[in-house]
BADRENNU-36428 format. One record per residue (C-alpha): residue number from 0; residue in one letter; y, z, x. Coordinates in Angstrom, 2 decimals. Layout:
<sites>
+-------+------+---------+---------+---------+
| marfi | tike |       Y |       Z |       X |
+-------+------+---------+---------+---------+
|   NUM |    A |       Y |       Z |       X |
...
+-------+------+---------+---------+---------+
</sites>
This chain:
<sites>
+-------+------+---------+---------+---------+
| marfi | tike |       Y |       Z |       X |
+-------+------+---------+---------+---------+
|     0 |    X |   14.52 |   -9.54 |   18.93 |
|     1 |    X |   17.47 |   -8.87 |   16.25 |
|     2 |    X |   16.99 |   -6.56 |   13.48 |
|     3 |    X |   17.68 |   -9.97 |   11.27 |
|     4 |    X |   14.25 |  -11.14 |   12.91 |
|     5 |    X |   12.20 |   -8.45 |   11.75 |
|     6 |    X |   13.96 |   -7.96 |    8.21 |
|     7 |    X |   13.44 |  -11.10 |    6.85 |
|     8 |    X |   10.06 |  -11.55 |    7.02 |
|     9 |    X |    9.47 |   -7.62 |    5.71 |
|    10 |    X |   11.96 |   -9.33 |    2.56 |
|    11 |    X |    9.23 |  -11.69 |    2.15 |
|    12 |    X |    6.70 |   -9.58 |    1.81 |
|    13 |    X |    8.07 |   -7.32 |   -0.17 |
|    14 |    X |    8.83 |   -9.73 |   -2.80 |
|    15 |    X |    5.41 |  -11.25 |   -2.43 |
|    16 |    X |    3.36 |   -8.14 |   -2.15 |
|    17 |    X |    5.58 |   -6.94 |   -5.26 |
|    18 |    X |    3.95 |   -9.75 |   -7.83 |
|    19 |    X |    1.29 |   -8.80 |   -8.30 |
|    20 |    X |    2.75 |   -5.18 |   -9.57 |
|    21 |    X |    5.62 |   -7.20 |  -11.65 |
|    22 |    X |    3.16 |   -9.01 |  -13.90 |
|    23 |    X |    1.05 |   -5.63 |  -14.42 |
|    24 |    X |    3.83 |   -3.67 |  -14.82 |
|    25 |    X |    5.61 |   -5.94 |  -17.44 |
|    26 |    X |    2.36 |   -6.36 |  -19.21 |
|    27 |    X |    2.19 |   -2.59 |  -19.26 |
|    28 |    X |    5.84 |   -2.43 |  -20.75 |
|    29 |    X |    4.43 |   -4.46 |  -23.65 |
|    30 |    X |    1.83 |   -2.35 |  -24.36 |
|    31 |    X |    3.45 |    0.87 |  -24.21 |
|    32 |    X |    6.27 |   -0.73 |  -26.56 |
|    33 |    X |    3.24 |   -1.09 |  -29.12 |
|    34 |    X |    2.60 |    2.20 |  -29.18 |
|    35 |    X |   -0.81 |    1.99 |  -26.66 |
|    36 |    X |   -1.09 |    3.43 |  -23.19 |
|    37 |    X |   -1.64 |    0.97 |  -20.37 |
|    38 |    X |   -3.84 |    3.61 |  -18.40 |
|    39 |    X |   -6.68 |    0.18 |  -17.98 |
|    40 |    X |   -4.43 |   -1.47 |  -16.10 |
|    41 |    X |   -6.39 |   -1.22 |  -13.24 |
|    42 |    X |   -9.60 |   -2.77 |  -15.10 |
|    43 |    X |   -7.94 |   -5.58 |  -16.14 |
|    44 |    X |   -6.38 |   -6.12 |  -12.88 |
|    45 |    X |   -9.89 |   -6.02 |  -11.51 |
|    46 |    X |  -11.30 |   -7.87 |  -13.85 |
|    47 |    X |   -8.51 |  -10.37 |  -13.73 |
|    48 |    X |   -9.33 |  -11.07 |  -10.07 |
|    49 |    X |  -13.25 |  -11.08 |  -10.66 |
|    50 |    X |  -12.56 |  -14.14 |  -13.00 |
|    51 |    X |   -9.92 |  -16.03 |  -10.71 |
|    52 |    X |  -12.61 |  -15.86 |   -8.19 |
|    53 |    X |  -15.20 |  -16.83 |  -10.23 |
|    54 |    X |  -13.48 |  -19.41 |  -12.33 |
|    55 |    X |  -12.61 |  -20.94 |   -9.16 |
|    56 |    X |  -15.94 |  -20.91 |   -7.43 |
|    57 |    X |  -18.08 |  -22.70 |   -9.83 |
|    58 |    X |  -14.90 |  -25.39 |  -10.76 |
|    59 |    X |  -13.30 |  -25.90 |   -7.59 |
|    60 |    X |  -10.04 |  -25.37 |   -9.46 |
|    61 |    X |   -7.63 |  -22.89 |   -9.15 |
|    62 |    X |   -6.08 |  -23.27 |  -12.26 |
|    63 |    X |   -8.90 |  -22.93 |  -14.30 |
|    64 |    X |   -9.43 |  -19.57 |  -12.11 |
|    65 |    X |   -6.02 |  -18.41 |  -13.50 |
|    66 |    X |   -7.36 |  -19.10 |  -16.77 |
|    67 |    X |  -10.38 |  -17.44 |  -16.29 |
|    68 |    X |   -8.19 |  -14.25 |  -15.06 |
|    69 |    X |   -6.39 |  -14.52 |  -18.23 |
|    70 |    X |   -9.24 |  -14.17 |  -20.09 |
|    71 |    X |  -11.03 |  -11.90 |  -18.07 |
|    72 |    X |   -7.68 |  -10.05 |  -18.83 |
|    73 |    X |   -7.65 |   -9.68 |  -22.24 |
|    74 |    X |  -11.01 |   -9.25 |  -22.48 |
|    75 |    X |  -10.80 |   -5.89 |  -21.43 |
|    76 |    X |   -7.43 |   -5.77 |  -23.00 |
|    77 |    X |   -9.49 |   -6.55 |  -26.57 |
|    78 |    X |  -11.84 |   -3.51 |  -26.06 |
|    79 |    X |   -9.34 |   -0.93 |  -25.09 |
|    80 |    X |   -7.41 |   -2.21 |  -28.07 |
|    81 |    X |  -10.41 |   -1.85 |  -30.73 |
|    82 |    X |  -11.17 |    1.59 |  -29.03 |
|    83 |    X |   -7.61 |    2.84 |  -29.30 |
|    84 |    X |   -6.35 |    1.19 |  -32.35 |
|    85 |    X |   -9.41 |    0.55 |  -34.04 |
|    86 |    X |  -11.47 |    3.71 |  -32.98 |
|    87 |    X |   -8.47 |    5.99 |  -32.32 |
|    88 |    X |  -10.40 |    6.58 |  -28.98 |
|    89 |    X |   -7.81 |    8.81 |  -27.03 |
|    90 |    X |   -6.06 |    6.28 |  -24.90 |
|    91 |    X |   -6.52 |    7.89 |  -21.79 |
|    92 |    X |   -9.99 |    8.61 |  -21.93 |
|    93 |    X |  -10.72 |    4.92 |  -22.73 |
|    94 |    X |   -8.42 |    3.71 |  -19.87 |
|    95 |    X |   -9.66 |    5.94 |  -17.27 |
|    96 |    X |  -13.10 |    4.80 |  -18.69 |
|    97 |    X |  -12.51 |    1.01 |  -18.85 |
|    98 |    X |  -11.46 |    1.38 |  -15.07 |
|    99 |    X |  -14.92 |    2.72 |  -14.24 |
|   100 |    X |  -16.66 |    0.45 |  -15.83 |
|   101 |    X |  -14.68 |   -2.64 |  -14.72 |
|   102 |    X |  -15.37 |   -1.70 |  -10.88 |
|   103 |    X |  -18.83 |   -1.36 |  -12.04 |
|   104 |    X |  -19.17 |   -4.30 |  -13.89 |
|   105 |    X |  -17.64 |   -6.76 |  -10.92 |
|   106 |    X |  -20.01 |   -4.79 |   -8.32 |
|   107 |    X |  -22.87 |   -5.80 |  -10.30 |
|   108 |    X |  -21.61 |   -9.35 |  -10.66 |
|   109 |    X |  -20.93 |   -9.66 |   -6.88 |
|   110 |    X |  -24.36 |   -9.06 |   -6.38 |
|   111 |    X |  -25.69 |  -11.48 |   -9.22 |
|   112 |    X |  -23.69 |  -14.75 |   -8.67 |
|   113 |    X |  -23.29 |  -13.93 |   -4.85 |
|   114 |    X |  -26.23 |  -11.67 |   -3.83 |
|   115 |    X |  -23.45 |   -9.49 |   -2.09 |
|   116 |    X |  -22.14 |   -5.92 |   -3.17 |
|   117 |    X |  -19.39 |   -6.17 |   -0.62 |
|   118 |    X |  -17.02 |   -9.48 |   -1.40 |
|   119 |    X |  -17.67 |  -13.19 |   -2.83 |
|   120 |    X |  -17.36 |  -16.46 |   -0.70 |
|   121 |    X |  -14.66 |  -18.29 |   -0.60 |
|   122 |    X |  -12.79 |  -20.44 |   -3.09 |
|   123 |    X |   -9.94 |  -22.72 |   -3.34 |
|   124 |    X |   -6.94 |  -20.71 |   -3.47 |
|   125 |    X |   -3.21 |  -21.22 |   -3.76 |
|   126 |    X |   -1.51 |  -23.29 |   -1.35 |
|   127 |    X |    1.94 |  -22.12 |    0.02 |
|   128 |    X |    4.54 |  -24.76 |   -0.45 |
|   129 |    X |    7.55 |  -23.70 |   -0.63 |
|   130 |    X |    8.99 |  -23.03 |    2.98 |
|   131 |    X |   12.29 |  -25.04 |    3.56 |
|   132 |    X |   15.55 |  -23.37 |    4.82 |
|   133 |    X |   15.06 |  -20.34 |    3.35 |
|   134 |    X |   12.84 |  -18.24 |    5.43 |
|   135 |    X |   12.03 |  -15.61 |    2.67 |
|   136 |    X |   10.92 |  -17.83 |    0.13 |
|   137 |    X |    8.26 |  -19.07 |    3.09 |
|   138 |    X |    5.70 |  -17.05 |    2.28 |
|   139 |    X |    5.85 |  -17.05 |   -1.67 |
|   140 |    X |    3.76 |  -19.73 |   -3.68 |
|   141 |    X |    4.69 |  -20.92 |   -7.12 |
|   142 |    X |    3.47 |  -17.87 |   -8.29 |
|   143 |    X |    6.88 |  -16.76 |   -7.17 |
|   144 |    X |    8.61 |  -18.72 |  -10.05 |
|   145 |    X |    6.10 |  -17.83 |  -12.65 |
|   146 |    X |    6.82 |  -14.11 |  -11.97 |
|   147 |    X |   10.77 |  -14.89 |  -12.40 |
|   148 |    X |   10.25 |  -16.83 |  -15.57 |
|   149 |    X |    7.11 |  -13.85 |  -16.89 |
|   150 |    X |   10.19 |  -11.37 |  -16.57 |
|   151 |    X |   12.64 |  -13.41 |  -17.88 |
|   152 |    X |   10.85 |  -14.10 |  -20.84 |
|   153 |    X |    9.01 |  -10.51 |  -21.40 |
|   154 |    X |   12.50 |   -9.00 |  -21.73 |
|   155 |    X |   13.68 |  -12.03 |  -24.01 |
|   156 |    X |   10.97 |  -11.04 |  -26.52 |
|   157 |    X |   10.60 |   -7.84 |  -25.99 |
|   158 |    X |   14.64 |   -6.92 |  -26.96 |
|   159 |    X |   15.80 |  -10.29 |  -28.26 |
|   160 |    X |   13.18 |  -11.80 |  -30.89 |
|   161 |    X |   12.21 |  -10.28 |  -34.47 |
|   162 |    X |    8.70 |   -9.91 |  -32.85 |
|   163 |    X |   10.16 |   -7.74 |  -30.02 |
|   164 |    X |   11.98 |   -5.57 |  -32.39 |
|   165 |    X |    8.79 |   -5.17 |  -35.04 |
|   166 |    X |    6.75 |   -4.07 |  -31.90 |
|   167 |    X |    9.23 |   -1.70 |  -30.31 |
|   168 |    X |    9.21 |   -0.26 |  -34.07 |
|   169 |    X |    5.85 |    0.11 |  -33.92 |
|   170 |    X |    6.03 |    1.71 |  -30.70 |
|   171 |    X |    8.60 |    4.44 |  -32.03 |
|   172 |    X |    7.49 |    5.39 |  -35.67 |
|   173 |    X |    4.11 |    3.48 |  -36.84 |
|   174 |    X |    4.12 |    5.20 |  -39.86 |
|   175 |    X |    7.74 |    4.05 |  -40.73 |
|   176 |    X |    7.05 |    0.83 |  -39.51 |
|   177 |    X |    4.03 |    0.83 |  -42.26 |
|   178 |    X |    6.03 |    1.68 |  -44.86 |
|   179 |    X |    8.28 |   -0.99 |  -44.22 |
|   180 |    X |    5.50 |   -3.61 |  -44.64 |
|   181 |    X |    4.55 |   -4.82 |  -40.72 |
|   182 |    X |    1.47 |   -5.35 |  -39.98 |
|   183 |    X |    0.54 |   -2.08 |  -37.09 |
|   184 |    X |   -2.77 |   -3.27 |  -36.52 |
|   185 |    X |   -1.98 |   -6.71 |  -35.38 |
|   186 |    X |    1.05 |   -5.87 |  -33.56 |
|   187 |    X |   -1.00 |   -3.13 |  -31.63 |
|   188 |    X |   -3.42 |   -5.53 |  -30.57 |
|   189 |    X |   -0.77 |   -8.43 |  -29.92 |
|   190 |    X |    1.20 |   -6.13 |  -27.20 |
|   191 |    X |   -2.47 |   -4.99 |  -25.46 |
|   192 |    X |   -3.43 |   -8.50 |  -25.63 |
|   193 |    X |   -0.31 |   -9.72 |  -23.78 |
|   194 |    X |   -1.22 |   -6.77 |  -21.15 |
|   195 |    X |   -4.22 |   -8.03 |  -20.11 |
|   196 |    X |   -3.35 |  -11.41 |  -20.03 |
|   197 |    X |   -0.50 |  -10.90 |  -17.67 |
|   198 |    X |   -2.16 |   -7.86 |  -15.68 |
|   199 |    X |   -5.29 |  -10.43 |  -15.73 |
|   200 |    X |   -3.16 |  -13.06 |  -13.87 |
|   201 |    X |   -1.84 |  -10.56 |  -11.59 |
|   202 |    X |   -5.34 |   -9.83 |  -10.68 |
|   203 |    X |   -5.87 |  -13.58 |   -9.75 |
|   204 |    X |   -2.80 |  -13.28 |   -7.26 |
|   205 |    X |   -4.42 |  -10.71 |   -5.56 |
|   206 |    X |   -7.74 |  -12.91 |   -5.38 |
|   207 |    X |   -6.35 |  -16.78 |   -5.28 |
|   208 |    X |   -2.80 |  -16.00 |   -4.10 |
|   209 |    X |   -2.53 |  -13.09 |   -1.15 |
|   210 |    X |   -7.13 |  -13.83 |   -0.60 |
|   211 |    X |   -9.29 |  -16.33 |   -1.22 |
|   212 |    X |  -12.12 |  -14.38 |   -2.19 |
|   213 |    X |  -13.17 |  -10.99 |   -4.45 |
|   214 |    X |  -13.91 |   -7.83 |   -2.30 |
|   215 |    X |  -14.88 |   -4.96 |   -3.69 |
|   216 |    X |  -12.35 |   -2.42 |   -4.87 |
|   217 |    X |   -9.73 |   -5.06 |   -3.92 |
|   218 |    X |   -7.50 |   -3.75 |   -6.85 |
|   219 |    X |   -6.98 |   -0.47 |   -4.43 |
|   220 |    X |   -4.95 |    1.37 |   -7.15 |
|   221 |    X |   -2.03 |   -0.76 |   -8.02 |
|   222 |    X |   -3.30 |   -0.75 |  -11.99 |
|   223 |    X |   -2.10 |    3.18 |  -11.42 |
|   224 |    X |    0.78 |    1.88 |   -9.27 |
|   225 |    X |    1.77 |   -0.42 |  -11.94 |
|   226 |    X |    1.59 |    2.50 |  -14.70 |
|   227 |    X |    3.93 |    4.16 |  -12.57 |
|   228 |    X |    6.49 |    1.41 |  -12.06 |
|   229 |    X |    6.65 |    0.83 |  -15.61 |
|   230 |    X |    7.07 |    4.47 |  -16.37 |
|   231 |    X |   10.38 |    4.50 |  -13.74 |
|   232 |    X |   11.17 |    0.77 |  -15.15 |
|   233 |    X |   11.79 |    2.28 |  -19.05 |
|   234 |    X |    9.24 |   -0.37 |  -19.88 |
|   235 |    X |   11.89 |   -2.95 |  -19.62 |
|   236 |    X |   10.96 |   -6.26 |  -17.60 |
|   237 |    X |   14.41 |   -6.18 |  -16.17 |
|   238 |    X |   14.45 |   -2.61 |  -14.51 |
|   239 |    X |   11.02 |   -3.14 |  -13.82 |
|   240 |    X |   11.69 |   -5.32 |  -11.18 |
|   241 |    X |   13.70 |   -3.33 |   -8.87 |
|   242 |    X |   11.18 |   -0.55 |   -9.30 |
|   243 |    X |    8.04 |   -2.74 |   -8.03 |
|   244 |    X |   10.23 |   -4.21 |   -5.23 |
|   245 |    X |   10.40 |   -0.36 |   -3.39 |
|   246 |    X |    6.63 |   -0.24 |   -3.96 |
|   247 |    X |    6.30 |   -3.97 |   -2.14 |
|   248 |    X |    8.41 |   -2.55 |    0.33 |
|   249 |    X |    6.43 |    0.25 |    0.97 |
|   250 |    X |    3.48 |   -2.13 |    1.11 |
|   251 |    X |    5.50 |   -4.42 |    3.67 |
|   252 |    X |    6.52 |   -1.97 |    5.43 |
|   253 |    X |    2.66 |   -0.52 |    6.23 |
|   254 |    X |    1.92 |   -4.17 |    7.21 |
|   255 |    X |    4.28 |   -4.54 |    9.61 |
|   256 |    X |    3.38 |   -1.23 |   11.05 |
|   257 |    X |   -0.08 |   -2.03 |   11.51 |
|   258 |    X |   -0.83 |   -2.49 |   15.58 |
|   259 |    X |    2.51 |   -0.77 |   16.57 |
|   260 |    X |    0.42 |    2.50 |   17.28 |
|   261 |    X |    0.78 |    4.88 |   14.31 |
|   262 |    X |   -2.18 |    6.02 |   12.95 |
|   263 |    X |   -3.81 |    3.46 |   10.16 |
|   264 |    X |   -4.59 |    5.87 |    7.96 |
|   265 |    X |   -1.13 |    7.37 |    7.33 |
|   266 |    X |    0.67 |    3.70 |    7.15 |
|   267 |    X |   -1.82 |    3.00 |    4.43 |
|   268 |    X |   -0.59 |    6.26 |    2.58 |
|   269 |    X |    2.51 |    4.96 |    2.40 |
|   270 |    X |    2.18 |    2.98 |   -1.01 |
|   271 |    X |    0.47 |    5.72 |   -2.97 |
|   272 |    X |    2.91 |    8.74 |   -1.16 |
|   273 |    X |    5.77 |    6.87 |   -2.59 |
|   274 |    X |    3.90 |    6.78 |   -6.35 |
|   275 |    X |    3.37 |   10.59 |   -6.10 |
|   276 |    X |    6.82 |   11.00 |   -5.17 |
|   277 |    X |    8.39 |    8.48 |   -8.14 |
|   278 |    X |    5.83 |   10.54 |  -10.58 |
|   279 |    X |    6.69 |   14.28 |   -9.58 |
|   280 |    X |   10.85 |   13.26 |   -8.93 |
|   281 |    X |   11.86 |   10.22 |  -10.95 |
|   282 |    X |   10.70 |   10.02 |  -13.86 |
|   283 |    X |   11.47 |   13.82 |  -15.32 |
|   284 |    X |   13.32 |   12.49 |  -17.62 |
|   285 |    X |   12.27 |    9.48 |  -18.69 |
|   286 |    X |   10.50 |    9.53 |  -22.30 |
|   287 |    X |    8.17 |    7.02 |  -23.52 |
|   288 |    X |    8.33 |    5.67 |  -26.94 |
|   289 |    X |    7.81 |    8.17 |  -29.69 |
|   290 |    X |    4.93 |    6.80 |  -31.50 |
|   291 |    X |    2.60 |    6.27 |  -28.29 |
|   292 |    X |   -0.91 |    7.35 |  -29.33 |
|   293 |    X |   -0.55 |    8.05 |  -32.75 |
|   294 |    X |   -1.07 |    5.94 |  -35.57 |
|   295 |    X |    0.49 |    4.67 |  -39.24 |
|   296 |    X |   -1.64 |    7.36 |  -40.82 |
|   297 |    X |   -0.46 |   10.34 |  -38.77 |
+-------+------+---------+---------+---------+
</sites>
């Protein structure tokens, strides 16, 4: 078989396995810009899924899972925002501890709606379409599209609209941008809330779109992973992408290994190797915004 054979289809799923990280990662990026770690991305990635499942279990629909993973989303994305903005909670404390509690919180769940610690039954979940000539687009669902137009339109907003520029101010100086007469509080909360709603729906990819069904600890780190990319990305949608797209490889590539006799448990390292290595070697000099955890009163 030609090296062309086995390429493509690890292109594929490196794009698709990379979705899922894009829509955390850019919803990260928009909290981070407001001034507010994205540390819970994790818990609102599990939470995100939880609801996509569940949405789509007792409706049948899928969309109305997506919605529910939206909401689920910012749910979580509306407590870590009154703890840190309204509570000055320290925002890494109250992500690490919103991550806790979501995996406890969809355990418990699991065992309530489906009498079953381990995974939920199945639900209707995204069909694949696409195919045609294009082999790598094959394996992607409209999800695919959505992704391109989430990143298209996060960095449109982000460094193009008045909003985008009042937020990144808040991000940088919320004092300053106090003085000046914007409203911190709300524009805090706006930029968490937009987190969770896209981390939310990245959850339901992971649930709908690449399963059909909620297993415990399905999440697996990629919250963390998706801190990470955004870190490397300079929380900007467009650099982002890129940077998820070598963790989907990694991802692919540990897929495609699977079976051809190396060890499982060092193929599965391969993801979270690569995120030690990005953390300890590429990002030394890479600075967030100035005004991350502190507040107008500081």
């Amino acid at each position: 078989m030609s090296l062309l054979a086995y390429l493509i289809p690890i292109v594929g799923s490196t794009i698709y396995m990379a979705t899922p990280l894009i829509f955390a990662a850019v919803g990260g990026a928009f909290s981070v810009r407001g001034g507010v770690m994205a540390l819970g991305l994790e818990s609102m990635l599990m939470c995100g899924a939880f609801c996509g499942v569940a949405g789509s279990y007792y409706t049948g629909s899928v969309a109305f899972g997506f919605l529910c993973a939206v909401l689920g989303g910012m749910l979580i994305a509306l407590l870590h925002a009154i703890l840190c903005v309204r509570y000055r909670v320290n925002q890494v404390i109250s992500g690490v501890g919103l991550n806790l509690l979501a995996s406890a919180i969809t355990t418990l769940l699991m065992q309530v709606i489906w009498k079953n610690k381990g995974s939920s039954e199945m639900v209707a979940d995204v069909k694949h379409l696409l195919g045609g000539p294009i082999p790598i687009l094959s394996v992607q669902s409209f999800n695919f599209f959505v992704m391109l137009g989430i990143v298209i339109i996060g960095w449109i907003v982000l460094f193009k609209t008045k909003y985008g520029l009042r937020l990144r101010m808040v991000g940088e100086n919320p004092k300053a941008a106090s003085t000046m007469g914007l409203k911190v509080h709300e524009l805090k909360y706006s930029g968490v809330l937009i987190c969770g709603a896209l981390a939310g729906y990245g959850g339901a990819f992971l649930s709908l779109d690449q399963l059909n069904m909620f297993v415990r600890g399905m999440t697996a780190g990629r919250g963390y992973i998706a801190v990470a990319i955004a870190i490397l990305g300079r929380y900007n949608p467009a650099q982002i992408v890129p940077c998820a797209l070598l963790f989907g490889f990694c991802d692919a590539v540990q897929i495609y290994l699977q079976g051809q006799g190396v060890p499982a448990q060092l193929i599965q390292m391969l993801p979270y190797v690569a995120t030690l290595l990005v953390l300890a070697f590429g990002v030394k000099h890479i600075q967030p915004p100035a005004g991350v955890g502190k507040h107008e009163t500081d």
